[in-house]
C-alpha positions, 0 to 999 in steps of 0.5 A, a space after each residue: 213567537 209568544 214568550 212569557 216572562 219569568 218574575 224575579 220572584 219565582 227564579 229565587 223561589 226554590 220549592 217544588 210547587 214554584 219549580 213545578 209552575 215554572 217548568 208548565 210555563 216554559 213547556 206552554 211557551 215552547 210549544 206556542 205557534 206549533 201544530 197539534 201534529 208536530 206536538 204529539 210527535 214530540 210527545 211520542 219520541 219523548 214516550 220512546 226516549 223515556 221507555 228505552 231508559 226504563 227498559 235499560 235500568 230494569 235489564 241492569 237491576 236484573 242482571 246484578 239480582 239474578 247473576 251477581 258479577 265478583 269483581 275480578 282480580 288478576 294475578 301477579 305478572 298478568 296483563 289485565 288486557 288478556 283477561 276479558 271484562 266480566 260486566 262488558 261479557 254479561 253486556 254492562 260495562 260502563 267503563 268503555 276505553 277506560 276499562 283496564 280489562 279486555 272487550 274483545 271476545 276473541 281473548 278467551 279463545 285465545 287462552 291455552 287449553 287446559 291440561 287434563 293432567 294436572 291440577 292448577 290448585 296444587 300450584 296455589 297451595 305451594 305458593 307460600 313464603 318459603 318460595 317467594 324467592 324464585 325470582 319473580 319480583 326484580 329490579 325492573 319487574 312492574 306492576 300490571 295495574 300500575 301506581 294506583 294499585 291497591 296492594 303493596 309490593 314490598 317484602 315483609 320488614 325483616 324477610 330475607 330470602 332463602 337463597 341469601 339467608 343459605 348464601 350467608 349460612 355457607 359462609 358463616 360455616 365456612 368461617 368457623 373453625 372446630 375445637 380440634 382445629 383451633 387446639 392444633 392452632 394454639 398448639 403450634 403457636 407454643 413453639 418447639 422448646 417445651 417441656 413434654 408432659 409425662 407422669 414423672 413431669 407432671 409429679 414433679 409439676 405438681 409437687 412444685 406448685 404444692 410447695 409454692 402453696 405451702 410456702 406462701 401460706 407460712 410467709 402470710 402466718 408468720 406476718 399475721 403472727 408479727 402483727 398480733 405481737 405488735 398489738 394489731 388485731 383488728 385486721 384480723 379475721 375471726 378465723 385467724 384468731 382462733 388458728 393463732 390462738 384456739 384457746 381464746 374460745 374455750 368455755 369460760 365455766 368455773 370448774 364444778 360450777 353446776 348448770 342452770 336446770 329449768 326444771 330443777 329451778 320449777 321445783 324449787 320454787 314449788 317447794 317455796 310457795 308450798 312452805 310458805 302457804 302451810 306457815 300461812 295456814 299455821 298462823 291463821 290457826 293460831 289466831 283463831 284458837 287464841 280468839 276463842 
């Protein structure tokens, strides 16, 4: 069998023009000592390999133009095995075994018949946060797609339930007590031997506490009146000066004393400077007839 050796040189060499010389040498010595027959069956199942790989990508590229497939989404506690693969439905999915979605085309028809007395969308508009307590997620609830899920399962930070957040309610209620209640509470606490309130007892009450009052502010006069015959007046406060003594802060204007008038005063001076200015004038003509 003729080989023909390949130069150090060209193994290195990485440019298409090189690359492209080499692959001619290695067809020719692969097909030295073959006969012209065995060659063009070669060459035609290399034209069949070749055609069925176009014609392959030509059918995917039209399929994804002409019908573009949505990536499918399971709801919440659905098995994605009892769903049928959309791609492996149209004829192209490339997944195999390791797809999560079902291949068996039977799935679809065992799918419960739709009621023709309901609409499912009401259901999808009812689903919102006021009723994500039914109990759905618990404790042993687990994901259909697994650790490799791309959304979080977990409560919004601060989200409590409504059946909890009712639960703690009846029992903050039920722990409150109303201002009647609490009023009967403090009244029995008082004891038995007290004094009924009536208008004779609420009078005398309050003629009592009057005469308290009064006593307390005589006995604090007398002591400020002991402390400013003493000499110390500078704890007092302006206020208790003037009671003890209103005379202090009377005018001190001399009797018959006339008040300041601004205007009497204007005129005055207006008087002044005008007699002053006519005896100018008075001397000045004086002057000139004594020149002449």
């Amino acid at each position: 069998m003729l080989t023909v050796p390949r130069p150090s040189t060209l193994q290195k060499n990485k440019s298409a023009k090189v690359q492209k010389e080499v692959a001619r040498i290695q067809s020719q010595a692969s097909q030295a000592g073959k006969s012209p027959e065995v060659l063009a069956k070669e060459r035609e199942k290399e034209l069949r390999t070749r055609a069925k790989a176009e014609e392959e990508k030509r059918k995917k590229e039209e399929a994804a133009l002409i019908r573009p497939i949505q990536t499918q989404k399971v709801p919440f506690g659905v098995d994605p095995k009892t769903v049928l693969c959309a791609f492996f439905k149209a004829g192209h999915c490339d997944k195999g075994t390791k797809c999560k979605f079902s291949h068996n085309l039977d799935v679809e028809r065992k799918v419960e018949k739709k009621n023709l007395y309901a609409d499912s969308r009401e259901e999808k508009l009812a689903d919102t946060m006021d009723t994500w307590d039914e109990a759905k997620f618990g404790w042993f609830w687990q994901c259909p797609n697994g650790d490799d899920c791309q959304y979080r399962h977990a409560l919004p930070p601060g989200f409590v339930l409504k059946s909890q957040r009712k639960a703690a309610e009846e029992a903050e209620k039920a722990n409150t007590i109303t201002l009647e209640e609490f009023l009967e509470v403090e009244r029995h606490k008082l004891g038995s031997n007290l004094t009924p309130v009536t208008p004779e007892t609420f009078a005398k009450w309050k003629q009592t506490r009057m005469d308290k009052k009064e006593a307390e502010l005589e006995a604090l006069r007398k002591a400020k009146d002991q402390q400013h015959a003493a000499g110390k007046n500078s704890g007092m406060s302006g206020r208790d000066l003037f009671q003890f003594n209103p005379e202090w802060f009377e005018d001190e204007d001399e009797d018959g004393e006339d008040e300041w008038d601004l205007a009497k005063y204007r005129r005055e001076q207006e008087d002044t400077n005008l007699a002053a200015e006519e005896e100018r004038l008075r001397a000045l003509s004086l002057h000139e007839d004594d020149g002449q």
